[in-house]
C-alpha positions as CSV (number, residue, x, y, z in Angstrom):
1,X,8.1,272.0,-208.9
2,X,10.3,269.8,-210.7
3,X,9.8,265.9,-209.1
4,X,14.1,266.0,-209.9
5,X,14.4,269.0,-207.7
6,X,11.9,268.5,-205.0
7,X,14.1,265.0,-204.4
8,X,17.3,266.5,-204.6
9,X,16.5,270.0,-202.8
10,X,17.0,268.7,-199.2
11,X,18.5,265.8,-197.6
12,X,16.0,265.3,-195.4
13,X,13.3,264.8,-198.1
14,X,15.3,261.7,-199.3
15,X,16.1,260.3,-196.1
16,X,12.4,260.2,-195.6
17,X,11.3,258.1,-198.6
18,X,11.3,254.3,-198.6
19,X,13.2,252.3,-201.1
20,X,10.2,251.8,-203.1
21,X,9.6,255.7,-203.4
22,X,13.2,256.3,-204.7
23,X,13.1,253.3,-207.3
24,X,9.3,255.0,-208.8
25,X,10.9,258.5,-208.1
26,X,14.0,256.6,-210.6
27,X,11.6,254.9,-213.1
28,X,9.9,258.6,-213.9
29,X,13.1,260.3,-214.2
30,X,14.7,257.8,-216.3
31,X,12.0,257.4,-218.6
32,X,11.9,261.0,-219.3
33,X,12.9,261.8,-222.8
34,X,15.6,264.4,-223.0
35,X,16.7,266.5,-225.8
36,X,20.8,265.8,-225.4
37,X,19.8,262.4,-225.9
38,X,18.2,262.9,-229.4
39,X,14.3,262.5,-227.3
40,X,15.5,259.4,-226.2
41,X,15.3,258.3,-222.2
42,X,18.0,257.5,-220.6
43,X,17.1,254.2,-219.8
44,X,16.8,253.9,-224.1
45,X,20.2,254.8,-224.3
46,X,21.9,252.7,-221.9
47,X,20.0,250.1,-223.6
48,X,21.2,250.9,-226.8
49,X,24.9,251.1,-225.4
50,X,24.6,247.7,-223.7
51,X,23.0,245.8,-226.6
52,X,25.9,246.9,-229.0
């Protein structure tokens, strides 16, 4: 399963992890290249749009 949809399947799930586990569960998923974003991460392009 799909770290994404295991987090946002149930509310319960999320109200169960710690600040700490949503931040790392954060870092992965914006560090994930995606292909609407040229293979960039997101976190790439928000640096990109910020530095300009």
């Amino acid at each position: 399963m799909k770290l994404g949809v295991w987090v946002s399947n149930t509310k319960s799930r999320r109200d169960k992890l710690t600040q700490e586990q949503l931040a790392a569960v954060a870092a992965e998923l914006n560090g994930r290249p995606r292909k609407t974003l040229g293979w960039e991460t997101p976190a790439e392009r928000l640096h990109k749009l910020l530095a300009a």
